[in-house]
RORO-263710 format. One record per residue (C-alpha): residue in one letter; y, z, x. Coordinates in steps of 0.5 Angstrom, whole numbers, padded with zeros to 4 digits, always signed. Layout:
REM RORO-263710
aYZX ...
END
This chain:
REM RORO-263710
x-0030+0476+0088 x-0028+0482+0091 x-0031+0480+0097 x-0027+0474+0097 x-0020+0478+0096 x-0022+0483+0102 x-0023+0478+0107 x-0017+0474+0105 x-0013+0481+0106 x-0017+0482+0112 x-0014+0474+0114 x-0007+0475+0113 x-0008+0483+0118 x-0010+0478+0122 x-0005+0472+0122 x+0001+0477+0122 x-0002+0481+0128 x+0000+0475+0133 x+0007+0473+0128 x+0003+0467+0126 x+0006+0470+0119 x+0013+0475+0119 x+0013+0481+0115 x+0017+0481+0109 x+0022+0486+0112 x+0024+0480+0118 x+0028+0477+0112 x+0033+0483+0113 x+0034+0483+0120 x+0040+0485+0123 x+0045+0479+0125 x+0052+0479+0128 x+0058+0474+0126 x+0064+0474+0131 x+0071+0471+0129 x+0075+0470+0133 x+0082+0469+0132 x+0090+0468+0134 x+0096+0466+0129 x+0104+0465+0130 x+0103+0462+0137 x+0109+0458+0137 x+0107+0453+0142 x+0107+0460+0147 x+0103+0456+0153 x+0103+0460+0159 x+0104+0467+0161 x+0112+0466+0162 x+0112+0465+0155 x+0110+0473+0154 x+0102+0473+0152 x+0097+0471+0156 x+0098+0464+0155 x+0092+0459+0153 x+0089+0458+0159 x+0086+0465+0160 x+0085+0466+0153 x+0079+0460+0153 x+0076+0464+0159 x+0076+0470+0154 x+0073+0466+0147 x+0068+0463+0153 x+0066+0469+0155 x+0066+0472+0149 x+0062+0466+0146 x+0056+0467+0151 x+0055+0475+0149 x+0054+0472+0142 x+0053+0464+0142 x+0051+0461+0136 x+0054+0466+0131 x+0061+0466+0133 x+0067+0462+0130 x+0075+0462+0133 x+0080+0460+0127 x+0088+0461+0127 x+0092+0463+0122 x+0098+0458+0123 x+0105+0456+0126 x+0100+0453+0131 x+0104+0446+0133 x+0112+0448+0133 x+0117+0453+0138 x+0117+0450+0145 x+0120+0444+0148 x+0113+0443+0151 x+0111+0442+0143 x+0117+0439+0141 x+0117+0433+0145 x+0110+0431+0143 x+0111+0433+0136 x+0106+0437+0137 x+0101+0433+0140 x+0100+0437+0146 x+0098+0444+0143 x+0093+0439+0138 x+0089+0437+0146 x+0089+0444+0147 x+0087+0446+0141 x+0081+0441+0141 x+0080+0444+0149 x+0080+0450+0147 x+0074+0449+0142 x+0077+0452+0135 x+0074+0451+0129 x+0079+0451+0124 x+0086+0453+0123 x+0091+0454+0117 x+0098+0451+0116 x+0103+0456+0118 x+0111+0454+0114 x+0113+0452+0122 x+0107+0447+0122 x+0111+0443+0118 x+0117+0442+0122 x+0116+0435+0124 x+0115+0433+0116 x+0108+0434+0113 x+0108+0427+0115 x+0107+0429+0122 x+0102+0435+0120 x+0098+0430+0117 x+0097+0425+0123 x+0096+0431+0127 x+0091+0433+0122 x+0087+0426+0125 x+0088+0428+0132 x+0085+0435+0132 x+0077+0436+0132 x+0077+0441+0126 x+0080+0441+0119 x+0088+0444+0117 x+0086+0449+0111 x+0091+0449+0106 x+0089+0450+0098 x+0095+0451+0095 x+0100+0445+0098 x+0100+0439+0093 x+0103+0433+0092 x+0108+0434+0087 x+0108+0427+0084 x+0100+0427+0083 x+0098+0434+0084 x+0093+0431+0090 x+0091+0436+0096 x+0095+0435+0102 x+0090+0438+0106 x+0083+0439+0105 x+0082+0446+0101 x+0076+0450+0104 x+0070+0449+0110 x+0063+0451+0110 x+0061+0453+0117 x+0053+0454+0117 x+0052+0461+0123 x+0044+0461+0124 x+0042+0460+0116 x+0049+0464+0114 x+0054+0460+0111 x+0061+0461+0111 x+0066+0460+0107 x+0073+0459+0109 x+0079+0456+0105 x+0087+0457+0107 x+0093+0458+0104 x+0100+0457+0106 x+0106+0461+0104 x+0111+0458+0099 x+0116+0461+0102 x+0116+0455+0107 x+0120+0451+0102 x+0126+0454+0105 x+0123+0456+0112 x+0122+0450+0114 x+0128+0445+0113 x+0127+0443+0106 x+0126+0435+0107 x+0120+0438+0111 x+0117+0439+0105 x+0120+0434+0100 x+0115+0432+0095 x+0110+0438+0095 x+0109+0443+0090 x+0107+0451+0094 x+0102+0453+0088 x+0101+0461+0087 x+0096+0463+0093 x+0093+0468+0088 x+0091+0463+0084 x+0088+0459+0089 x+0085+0465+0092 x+0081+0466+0086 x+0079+0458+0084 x+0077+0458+0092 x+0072+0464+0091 x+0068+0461+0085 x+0068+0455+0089 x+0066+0456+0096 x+0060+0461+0092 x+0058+0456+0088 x+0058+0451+0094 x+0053+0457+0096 x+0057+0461+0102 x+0055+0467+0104 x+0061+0470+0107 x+0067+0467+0104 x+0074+0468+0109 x+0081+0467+0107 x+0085+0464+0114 x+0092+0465+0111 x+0099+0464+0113 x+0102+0469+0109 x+0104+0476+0112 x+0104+0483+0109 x+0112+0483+0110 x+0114+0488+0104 x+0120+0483+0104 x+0115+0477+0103 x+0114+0476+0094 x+0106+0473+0096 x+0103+0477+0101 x+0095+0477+0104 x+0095+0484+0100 x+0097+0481+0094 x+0091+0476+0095 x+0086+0481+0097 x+0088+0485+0091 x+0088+0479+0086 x+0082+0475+0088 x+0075+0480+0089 x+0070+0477+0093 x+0073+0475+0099 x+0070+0479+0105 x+0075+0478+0111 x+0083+0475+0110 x+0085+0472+0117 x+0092+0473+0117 x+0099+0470+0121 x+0107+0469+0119 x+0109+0476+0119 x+0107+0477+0126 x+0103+0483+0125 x+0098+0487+0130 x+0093+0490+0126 x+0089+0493+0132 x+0083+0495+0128 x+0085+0491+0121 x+0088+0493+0114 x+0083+0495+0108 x+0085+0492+0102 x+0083+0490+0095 x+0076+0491+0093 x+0073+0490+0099 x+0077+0486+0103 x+0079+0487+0111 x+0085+0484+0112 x+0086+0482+0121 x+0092+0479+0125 x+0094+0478+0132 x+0101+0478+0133 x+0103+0474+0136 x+0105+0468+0142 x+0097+0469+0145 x+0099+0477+0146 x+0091+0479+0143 x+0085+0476+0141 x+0083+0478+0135 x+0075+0480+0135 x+0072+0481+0128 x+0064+0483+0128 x+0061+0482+0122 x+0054+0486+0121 x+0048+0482+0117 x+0042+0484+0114 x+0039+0478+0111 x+0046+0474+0108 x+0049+0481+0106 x+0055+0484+0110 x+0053+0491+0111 x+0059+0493+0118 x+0066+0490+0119 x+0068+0492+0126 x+0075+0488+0128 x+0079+0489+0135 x+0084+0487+0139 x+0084+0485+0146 x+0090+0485+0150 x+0094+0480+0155 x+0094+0487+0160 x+0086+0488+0158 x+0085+0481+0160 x+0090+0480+0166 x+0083+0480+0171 x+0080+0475+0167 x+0081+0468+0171 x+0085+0462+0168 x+0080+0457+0164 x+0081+0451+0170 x+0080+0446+0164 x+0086+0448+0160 x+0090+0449+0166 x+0089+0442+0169 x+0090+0439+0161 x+0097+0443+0161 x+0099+0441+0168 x+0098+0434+0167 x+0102+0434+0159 x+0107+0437+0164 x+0108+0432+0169 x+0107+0426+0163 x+0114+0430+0160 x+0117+0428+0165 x+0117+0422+0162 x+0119+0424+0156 x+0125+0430+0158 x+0128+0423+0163 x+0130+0420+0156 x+0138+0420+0155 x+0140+0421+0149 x+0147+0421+0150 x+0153+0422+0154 x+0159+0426+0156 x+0166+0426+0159 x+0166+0432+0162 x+0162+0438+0165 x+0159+0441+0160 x+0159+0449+0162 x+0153+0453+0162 x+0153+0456+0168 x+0152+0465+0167 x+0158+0468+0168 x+0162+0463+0164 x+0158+0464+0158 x+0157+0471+0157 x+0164+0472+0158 x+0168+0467+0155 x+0168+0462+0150 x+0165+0455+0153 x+0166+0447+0152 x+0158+0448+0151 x+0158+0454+0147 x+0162+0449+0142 x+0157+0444+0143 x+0152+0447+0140 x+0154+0452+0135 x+0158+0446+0132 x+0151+0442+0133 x+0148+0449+0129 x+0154+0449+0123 x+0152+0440+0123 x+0145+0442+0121 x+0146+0447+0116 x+0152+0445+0113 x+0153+0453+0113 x+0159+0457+0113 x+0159+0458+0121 x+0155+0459+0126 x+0153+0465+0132 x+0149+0464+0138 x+0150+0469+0144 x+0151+0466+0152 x+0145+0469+0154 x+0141+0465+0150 x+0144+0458+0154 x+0141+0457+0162 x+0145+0451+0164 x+0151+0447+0164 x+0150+0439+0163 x+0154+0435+0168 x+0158+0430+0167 x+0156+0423+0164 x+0149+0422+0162 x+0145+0426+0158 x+0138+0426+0158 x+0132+0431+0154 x+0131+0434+0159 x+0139+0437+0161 x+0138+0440+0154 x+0132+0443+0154 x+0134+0446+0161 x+0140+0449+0157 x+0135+0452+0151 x+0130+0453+0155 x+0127+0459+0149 x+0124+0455+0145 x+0127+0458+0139 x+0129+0455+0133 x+0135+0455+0127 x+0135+0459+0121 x+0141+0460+0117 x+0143+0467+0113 x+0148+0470+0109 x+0153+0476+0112 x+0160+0479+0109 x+0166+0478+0112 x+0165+0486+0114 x+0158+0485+0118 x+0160+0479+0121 x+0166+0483+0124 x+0161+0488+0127 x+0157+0483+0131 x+0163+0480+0133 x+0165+0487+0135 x+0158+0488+0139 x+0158+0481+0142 x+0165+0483+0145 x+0164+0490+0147 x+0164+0489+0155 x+0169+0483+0154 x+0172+0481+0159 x+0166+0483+0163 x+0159+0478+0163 x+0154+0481+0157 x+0148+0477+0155 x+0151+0478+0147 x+0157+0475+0148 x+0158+0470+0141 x+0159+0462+0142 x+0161+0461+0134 x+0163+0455+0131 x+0168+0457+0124 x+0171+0462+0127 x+0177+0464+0130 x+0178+0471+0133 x+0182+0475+0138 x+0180+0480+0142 x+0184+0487+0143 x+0182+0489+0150 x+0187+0495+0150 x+0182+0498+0142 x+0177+0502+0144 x+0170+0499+0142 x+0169+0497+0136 x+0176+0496+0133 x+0178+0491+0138 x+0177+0484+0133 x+0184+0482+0131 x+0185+0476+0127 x+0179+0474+0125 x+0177+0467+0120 x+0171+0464+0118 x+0170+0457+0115 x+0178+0456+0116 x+0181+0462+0112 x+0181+0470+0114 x+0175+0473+0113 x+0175+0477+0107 x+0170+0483+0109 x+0167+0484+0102 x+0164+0475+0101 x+0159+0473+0103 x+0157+0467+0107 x+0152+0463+0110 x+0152+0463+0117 x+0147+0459+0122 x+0144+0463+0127 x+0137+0462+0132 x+0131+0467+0130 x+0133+0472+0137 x+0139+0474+0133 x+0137+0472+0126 x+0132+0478+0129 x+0136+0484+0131 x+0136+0481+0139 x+0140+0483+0143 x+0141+0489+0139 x+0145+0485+0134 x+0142+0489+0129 x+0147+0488+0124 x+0144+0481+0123 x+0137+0483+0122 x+0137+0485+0114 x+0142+0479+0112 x+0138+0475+0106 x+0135+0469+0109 x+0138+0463+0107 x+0133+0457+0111 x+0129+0456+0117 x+0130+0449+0121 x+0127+0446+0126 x+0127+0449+0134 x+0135+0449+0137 x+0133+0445+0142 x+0132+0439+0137 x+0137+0440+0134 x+0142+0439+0139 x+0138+0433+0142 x+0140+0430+0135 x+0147+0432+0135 x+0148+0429+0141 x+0145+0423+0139 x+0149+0422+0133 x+0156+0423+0136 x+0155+0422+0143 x+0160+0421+0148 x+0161+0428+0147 x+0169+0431+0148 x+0167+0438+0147 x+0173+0442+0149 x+0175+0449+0149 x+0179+0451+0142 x+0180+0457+0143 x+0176+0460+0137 x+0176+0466+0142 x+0182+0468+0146 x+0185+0475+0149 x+0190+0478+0143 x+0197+0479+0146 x+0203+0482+0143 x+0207+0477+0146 x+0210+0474+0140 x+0213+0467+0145 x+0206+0466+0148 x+0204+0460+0143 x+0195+0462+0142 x+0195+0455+0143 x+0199+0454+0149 x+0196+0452+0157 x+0199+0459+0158 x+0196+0462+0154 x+0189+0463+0157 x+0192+0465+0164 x+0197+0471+0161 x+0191+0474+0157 x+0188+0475+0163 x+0191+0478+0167 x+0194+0483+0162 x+0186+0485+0159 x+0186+0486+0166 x+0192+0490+0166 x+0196+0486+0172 x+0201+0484+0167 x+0206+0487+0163 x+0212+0484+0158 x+0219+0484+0160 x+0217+0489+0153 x+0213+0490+0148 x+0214+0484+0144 x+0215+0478+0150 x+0213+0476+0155 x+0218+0471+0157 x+0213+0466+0160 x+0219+0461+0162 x+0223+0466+0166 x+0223+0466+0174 x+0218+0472+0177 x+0221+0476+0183 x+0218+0477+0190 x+0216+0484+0188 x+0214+0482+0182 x+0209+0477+0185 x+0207+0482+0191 x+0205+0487+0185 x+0201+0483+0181 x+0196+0483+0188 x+0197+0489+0190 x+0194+0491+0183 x+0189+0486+0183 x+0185+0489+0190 x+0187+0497+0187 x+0191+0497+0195 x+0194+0503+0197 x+0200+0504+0202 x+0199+0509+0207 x+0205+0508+0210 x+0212+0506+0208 x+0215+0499+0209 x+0220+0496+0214 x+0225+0494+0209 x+0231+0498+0207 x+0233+0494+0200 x+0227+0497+0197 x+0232+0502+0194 x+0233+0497+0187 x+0226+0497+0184 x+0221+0503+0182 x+0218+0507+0187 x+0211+0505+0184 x+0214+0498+0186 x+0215+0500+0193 x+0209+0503+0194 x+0206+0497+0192 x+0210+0493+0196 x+0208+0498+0202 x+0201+0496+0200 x+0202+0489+0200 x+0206+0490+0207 x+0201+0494+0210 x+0194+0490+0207 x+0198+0482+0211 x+0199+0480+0204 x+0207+0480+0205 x+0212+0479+0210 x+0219+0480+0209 x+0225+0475+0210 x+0226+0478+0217 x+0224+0485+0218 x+0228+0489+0214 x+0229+0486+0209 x+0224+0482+0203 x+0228+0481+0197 x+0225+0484+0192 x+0229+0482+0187 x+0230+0475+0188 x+0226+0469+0185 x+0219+0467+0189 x+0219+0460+0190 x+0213+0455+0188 x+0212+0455+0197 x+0213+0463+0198 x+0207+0464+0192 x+0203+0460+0195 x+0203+0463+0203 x+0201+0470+0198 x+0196+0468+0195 x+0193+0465+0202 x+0193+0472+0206 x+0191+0475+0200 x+0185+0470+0200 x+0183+0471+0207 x+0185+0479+0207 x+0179+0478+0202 x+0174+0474+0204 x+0175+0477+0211 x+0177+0469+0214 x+0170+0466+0212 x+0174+0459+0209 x+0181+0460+0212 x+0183+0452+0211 x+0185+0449+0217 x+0188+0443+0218 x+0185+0438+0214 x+0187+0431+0210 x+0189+0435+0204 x+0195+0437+0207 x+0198+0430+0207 x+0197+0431+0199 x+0204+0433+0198 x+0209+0429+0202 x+0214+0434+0201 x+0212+0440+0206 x+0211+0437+0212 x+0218+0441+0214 x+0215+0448+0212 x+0212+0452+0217 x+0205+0451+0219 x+0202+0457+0216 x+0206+0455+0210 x+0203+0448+0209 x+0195+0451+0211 x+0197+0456+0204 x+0200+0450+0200 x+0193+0446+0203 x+0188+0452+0202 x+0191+0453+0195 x+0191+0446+0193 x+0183+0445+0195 x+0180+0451+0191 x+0185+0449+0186 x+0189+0454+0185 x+0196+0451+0184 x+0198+0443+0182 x+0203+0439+0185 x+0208+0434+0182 x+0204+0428+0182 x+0205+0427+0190 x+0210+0432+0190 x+0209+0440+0191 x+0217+0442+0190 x+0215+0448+0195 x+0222+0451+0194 x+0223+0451+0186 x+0223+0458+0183 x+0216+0460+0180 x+0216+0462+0173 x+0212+0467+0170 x+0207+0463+0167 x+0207+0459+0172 x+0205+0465+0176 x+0200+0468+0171 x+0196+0462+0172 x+0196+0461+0179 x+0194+0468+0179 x+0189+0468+0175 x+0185+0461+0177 x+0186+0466+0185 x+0182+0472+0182 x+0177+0467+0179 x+0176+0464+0186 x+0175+0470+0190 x+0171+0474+0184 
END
């Protein structure tokens, strides 16, 4: 017997020598799982977008799968198919196909994954080639699962368990019809019920892909699941945007990972194994700067070239039309109120049913040309992909973001606000800060201590374009991408009239200048910019005749010209010597002649002709003659001047032309007196010409 027993023992020695048989410490050899993970990309596709974009993200995941091939998995946390035109016009089908290009493995439902409806998200589901995680979203009606709970993934011979959830707060961060009809269970709850489960399914390593953020100001967050729910090894995480460059530790033994946001960072986590127990969690983050040298996976760059070119199709759609030049152009929106502002924050006040709504003129890029409009003009003119929250804020800090907004007025500022349910005035003689004069929301004086509701997009809503005082406001709601929104608006009430309404105008202290009045515009201009004053301190007298001097002042202080010299004329002896001298500037610059060469009449009324011969050689003065009118068809406009003088009618012409002065129908009445308004005015569209 014992012979038998030592040539067995001397068998297996024999066997085991050449690994016919494995050692039992074989069982306990070392393995290495990759997870490799995104979250809130937002439909952030290429590097203009501001991370390294989908393309050069597949060259990273495949090379870093080739270092560990069979044992890596790319999973997201979420707010996946929702935040730029080039998702929105597919209703994120297109971020589905590179999504499936890309190869990931599963991915969480983010609260802006249900933008479209839950509906839509379900339809998606059906087009991706890996499932959309969420455990706790129920029908309310049956308390059905919307989407599949969990996913096991067998790495090797390890199982991995993976379960998502989805923050309860989508039910006011997402429009809430988004959502009607679900229950947002306690991700806690489900966290815990999800680790018995996958455990008896037999999971090895059991991972959270989470979309619920570690903000303090969120109630559910992945610390209070880690906390809450033992046995999860690894949560990966989104909705707060997080950069958690090496991961949080939290819990038992959990480590929470998230990569920030818009393809900005891969994440990488390195599980270590020995047999099927973890005994190493190592993650990281590779950057866009680490991966700018790494080429761009042609695939994805081809499959996102030829989205691009089929919505066109898409963006030609019309959607309505207008009966005026909608204004977008840069330096109409970041420095006045504009048709186009008014269109889309009235279109931000529609949606929401909120009090009022704030946009800022950086934020629009183009106008809309007249006539049809088209998916297209709309996207042109947000073209940021950001979308619409509504938020609440007292009269007081609302005042404050109009004070911003307006601090550099008239001058162009990114910030400047385009507002629907408020009206202001802005007081440019105030120092920063106080210059909000007369200011109403939602059609009464704003009260500074109420609070109101106030529709706004995620970039403000932030703290951007240092609206910092709009970045604390309690959140209201989340809606869907600005762009939409707009796109709906128009649809519904097209052809569009937008106007300008004044809701926002230069305060005067002129009390016989109606705010409502063509004038109005005109005067506040050109008394923001100190080339006007009133006849006192209270009037203006808009309808009283303007003098020669008058006028010839007004330019003078419009280009700062300075005399070197006196003037010719002896009759100057009536007005101030700061008039004479301007009128010496006037002289000396060409921009003035007088009656004859002695004398010019300062004190008699400039005539409707006279106006025009000035504005005329102060246009040439400062364009240095680069577009002096000469004679042309548009001189035959008026049938009344053909008995002026030729430099007198070129003037009528060349002011007619660029649309500085109107006539009478097929009159000028070059010899009517000009009026103070009148003057203001064409003064006023002059310097906007030539600025």
């Amino acid at each position: 017997m014992r012979r038998n027993i030592a040539f067995l023992l001397a068998f297996v020695l024999f066997l085991s020598t050449f690994g016919i048989i494995q050692p039992a410490y074989a069982a306990d050899a070392k393995t290495t799982i990759t997870i490799l993970h995104t979250n809130d990309t937002h439909a952030k596709v290429t590097p203009e977008d501001g991370g390294m974009g989908f393309a050069k993200l597949s060259s990273l995941v495949k090379q870093l799968k080739e270092k560990n091939p069979k044992n890596t998995l790319l999973l997201d946390a979420g707010d996946t198919f929702h935040g730029t035109p080039f998702a929105t016009l597919e209703s994120g089908e297109s971020i589905a196909k590179i999504f499936n290009q890309i190869g990931y493995d599963g991915l969480a439902a983010g609260n802006h994954d249900f933008n479209y409806g839950f509906e839509r998200l379900l339809a998606l589901e059906k087009i991706v080639n890996f499932p959309i995680l969420s455990a706790n979203v129920y029908h309310t009606q049956d308390h059905s699962r919307l989407l599949e709970p969990w996913m096991i993934k067998t790495v090797g011979d390890i199982k991995v368990g993976v379960f998502g959830l989805t923050t309860p707060e989508t039910t006011y961060k997402t429009h809430p019809k988004n959502v009607e009809g679900l229950t947002f269970a306690d991700p806690v709850e489900e966290a815990n019920a999800m680790v018995k489960e996958l455990k008896a399914e037999g999971a090895d390593i059991i991972i959270a892909l989470t979309h619920l953020g570690i903000d303090a100001s969120s109630t559910e967050t992945s610390i209070k699941v880690a906390e809450g729910a033992p046995g999860i090894d690894l949560i990966v995480d989104g909705h707060s945007h997080s950069t958690l460059v090496a991961g949080q530790e939290a819990g038992k033994d959990t480590l929470i990972v998230s990569a920030g946001e818009y393809t900005k960072n891969l994440g990488v986590v390195e599980l270590t194994l020995e047999g099927k127990v973890i005994t190493g969690k190592k993650a990281h983050l590779i950057t866009k700067e680490e991966a700018e040298n790494l080429p761009d996976d042609v695939d994805i760059s081809t499959l996102i070239k030829d989205i691009k070119k089929k919505q066109e199709v898409i963006l030609s759609e019309k959607i309505g039309e207008t009966d005026a030049i909608l204004e977008g152009e840069r330096t109409q929106v970041r420095a006045r109120e504009t048709n186009l502002g008014n269109l889309l924050s009235d279109a931000m006040v529609h949606a929401t049913g909120a009090d009022a709504a704030i946009t800022n003129g950086g934020g629009i890029r183009a106008s809309i040309k007249q006539g049809t409009i088209t998916k297209g003009n709309v996207v042109d003119v947000l073209p940021f992909g950001n979308f619409l929250v509504t938020k609440k804020f007292t009269g007081a800090e609302m005042k404050a973001a109009l004070e911003h907004g307006t601090s550099d007025y008239p001058n162009v500022k990114g910030a400047f606000p385009h507002v629907s349910g408020i009206t202001f005035e802005i007081d440019v003689k105030a120092e920063k800060g106080n210059r909000v004069k007369n200011l109403k929301i939602a059609g009464a004086p704003a009260v500074m201590e109420k609070e109101y509701t106030v529709a706004t997009n995620d970039f403000l809503a932030s703290g951007g374009d240092d609206y910092t005082m709009l970045k604390n406001g309690p959140l209201v709601n989340e809606y869907g991408a600005l762009d939409e929104v707009v796109i709906e608006y128009i649809k519904e009430n097209s052809p569009i009239k937008a106007r300008i309404e004044n809701r926002i105008v230069t305060y005067l202290p002129f009390t016989d200048v109606s705010k409502d009045g063509w004038s109005h515009p005109y005067i506040a201009d050109l008394y923001g910019k100190d080339l006007i004053k009133g006849t006192s301190t209270s009037t203006y007298s808009p309808l009283k005749n303007l003098t020669r001097a008058q006028f010839a002042s007004i330019l003078v202080r419009a280009f700062d010209l300075k005399a070197t010299k006196q003037a010719p004329f002896t009759d100057l002896a009536t007005v101030a010597e700061a008039t004479q001298q301007e009128i010496a500037a006037a002289y000396e610059s060409g921009l003035v002649k007088g009656v004859n060469s002695t004398t010019f009449e300062p004190n008699k009324s400039v005539n409707r002709s006279q106006m025009a011969l000035m504005i005329k050689r102060a246009y040439d003065w400062k364009m240095e003659n680069e577009k002096t009118v000469t004679k042309s068809s548009e001189q035959a406009v008026f049938k009344d001047i053909s008995k002026l003088d030729e430099e007198t009618q070129l003037a009528i012409s060349m002011a007619y032309e660029l649309e500085i002065i109107q006539g009478y129908g097929t009159e000028y009445k070059p010899y009517n007196y000009a009026t103070r308004e009148q003057a203001a005015k064409v003064v006023s569209k002059f310097l906007a010409q030539v600025e």
